[in-house]
C-alpha positions in Angstrom: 19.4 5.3 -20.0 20.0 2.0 -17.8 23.6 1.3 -19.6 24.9 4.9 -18.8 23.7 5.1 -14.8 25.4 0.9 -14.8 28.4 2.7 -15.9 28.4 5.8 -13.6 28.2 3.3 -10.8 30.8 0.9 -12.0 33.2 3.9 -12.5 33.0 4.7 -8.8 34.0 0.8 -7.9 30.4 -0.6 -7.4 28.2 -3.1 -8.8 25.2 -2.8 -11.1 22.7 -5.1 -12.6 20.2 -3.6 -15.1 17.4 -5.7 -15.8 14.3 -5.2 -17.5 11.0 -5.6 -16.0 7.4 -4.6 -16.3 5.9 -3.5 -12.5 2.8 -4.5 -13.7 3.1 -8.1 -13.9 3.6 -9.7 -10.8 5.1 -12.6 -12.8 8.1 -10.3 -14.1 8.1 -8.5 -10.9 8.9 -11.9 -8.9 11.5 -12.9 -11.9 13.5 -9.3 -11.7 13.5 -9.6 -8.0 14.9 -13.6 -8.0 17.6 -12.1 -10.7 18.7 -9.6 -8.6 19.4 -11.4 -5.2 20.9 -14.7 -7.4 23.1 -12.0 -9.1 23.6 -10.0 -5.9 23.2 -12.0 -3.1 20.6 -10.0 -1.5 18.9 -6.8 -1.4 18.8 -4.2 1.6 17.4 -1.3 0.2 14.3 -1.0 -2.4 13.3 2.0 -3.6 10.1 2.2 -5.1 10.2 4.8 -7.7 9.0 3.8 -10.9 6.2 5.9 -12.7 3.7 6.4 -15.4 4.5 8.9 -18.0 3.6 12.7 -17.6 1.4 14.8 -19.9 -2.3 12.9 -20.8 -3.2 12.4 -17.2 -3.0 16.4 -16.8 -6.4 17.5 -17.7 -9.3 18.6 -16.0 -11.3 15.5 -14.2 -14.2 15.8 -16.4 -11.7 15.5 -19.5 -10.0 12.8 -18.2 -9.7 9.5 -20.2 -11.0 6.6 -18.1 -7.5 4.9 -20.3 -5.3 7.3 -18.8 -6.6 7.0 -15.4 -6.2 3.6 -15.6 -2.7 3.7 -17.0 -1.6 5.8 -13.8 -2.8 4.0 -10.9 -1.4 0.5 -12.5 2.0 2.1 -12.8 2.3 4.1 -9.5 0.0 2.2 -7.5 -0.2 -1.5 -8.5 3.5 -1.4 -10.0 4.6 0.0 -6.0 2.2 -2.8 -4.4 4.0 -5.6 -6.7 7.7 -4.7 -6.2 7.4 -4.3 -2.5 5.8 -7.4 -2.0 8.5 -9.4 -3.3 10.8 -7.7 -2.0 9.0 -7.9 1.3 8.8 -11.1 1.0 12.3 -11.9 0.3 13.6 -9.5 3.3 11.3 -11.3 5.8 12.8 -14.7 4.6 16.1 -13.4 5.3 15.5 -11.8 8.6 13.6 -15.1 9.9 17.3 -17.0 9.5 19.1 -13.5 10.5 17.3 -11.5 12.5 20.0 -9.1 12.7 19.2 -8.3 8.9 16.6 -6.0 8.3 15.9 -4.1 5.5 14.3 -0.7 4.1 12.0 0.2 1.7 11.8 3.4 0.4 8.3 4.8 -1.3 8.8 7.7 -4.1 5.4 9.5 -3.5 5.1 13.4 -3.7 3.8 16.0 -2.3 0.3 15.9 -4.4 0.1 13.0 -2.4 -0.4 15.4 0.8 -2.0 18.1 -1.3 -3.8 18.2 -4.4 -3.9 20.3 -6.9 -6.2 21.1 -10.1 -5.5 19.0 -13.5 -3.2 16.6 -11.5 -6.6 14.1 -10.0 -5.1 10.6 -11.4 -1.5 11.9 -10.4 -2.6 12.7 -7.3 -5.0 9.9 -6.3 -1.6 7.4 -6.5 0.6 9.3 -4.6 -2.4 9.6 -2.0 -2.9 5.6 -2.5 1.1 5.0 -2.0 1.0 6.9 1.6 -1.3 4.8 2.6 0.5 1.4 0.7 3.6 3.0 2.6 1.9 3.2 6.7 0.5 -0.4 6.5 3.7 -1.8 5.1 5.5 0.0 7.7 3.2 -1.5 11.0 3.3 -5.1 9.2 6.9 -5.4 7.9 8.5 -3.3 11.4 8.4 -6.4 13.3 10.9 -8.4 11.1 13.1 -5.2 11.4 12.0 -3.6 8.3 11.4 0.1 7.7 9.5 1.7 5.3 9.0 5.1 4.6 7.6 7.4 1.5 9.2 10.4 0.3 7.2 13.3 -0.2 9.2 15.6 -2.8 8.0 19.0 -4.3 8.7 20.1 -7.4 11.9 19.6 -9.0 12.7 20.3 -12.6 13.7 17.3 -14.1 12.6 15.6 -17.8 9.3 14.4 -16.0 8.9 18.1 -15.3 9.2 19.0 -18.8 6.6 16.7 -20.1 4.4 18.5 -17.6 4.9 21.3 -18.7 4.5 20.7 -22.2 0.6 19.1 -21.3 0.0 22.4 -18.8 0.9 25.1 -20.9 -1.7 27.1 -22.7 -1.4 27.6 -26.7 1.2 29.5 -27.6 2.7 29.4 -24.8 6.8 28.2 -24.6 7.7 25.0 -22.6 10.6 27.5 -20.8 7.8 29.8 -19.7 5.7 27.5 -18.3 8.2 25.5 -16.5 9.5 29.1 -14.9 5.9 29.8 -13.7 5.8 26.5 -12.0 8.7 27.4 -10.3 7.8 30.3 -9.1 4.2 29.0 -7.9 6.1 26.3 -5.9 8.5 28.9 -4.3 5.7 30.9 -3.6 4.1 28.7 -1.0 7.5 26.4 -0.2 8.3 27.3 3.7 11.9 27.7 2.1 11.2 29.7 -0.3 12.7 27.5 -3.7 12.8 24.3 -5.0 14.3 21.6 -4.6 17.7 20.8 -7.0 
């Protein structure tokens, strides 16, 4: 986890601070964000890409525990708003004494944030909600030399992939299999033809 990527990036001559926080809680949200820049110095880049675990949330709506629901939007949604509003506001206090220094804030959305798709409502719904999070940012933090875009990936197999998987597949049916039909329903309408890697 955290102690193995602080070690990658040491190994290649850089600094890393691992620190535990819950994106939920503005409270820890402002204390992990005043730990980094006392440790640090400062932050330029923020990238927004914490989530709520994959599998329950992949149902049909009218299956789908109010809980889970719940669970989703607070992560992706509410955990997004907090962190990038203290970071926001601690790049806007910086650029009003520099206003050379800017900053950037990257958004992880998705691609079922542009399009939905069937069993993936809650999923969807805060990817939606972060494009929208991400273009009113982006008009009120550009003045003070801040940019802020979303990212908009497509499938990729990773271990969140895999825990989709294993809540989509039917019964009796292998993790492996399902993960290679994804694949190839994503290639099928992907302008390049494949995933991304």
């Amino acid at each position: 986890g955290l102690d193995a990527v602080a070690s990658e990036i040491g190994a290649k001559g850089r600094r890393a601070l691992t620190v535990l926080a819950d994106v939920t809680d503005a409270a820890s949200v402002d204390r992990l964000v005043a730990e980094v820049v006392a440790r640090l110095g400062k932050i330029d880049v923020f990238v927004a890409n914490a989530g709520a675990a994959e599998g329950p949330d992949h149902v049909p709506v009218v299956d789908l525990d109010e809980d889970v629901f719940d669970l989703v939007q607070r992560v992706n949604v509410k955990g997004t708003f907090l962190t990038t509003r203290a970071v926001a506001r601690h790049l806007i206090a910086r650029h009003s004494v520099d206003p050379t220094n800017g900053g950037r804030i990257l958004i992880m959305s998705s691609l079922a944030g542009k399009r939905a798709m069937p069993l993936y409502a809650a999923y969807s719904a805060s990817k939606f909600a972060l494009v929208g999070l991400t273009q009113s940012l982006a008009h009120e933090l550009g003045p003070h030399g801040i940019t802020v875009n979303a990212l908009c990936p497509g499938f990729i197999p990773t271990e969140r992939a895999t825990a989709t998987a294993g809540a989509l597949r039917e019964p009796g049916e292998s993790i492996d299999h399902r993960i290679a039909s994804m694949v190839q329903q994503r290639e099928a309408v992907s302008a390049l033809g494949r995933i991304g890697g």
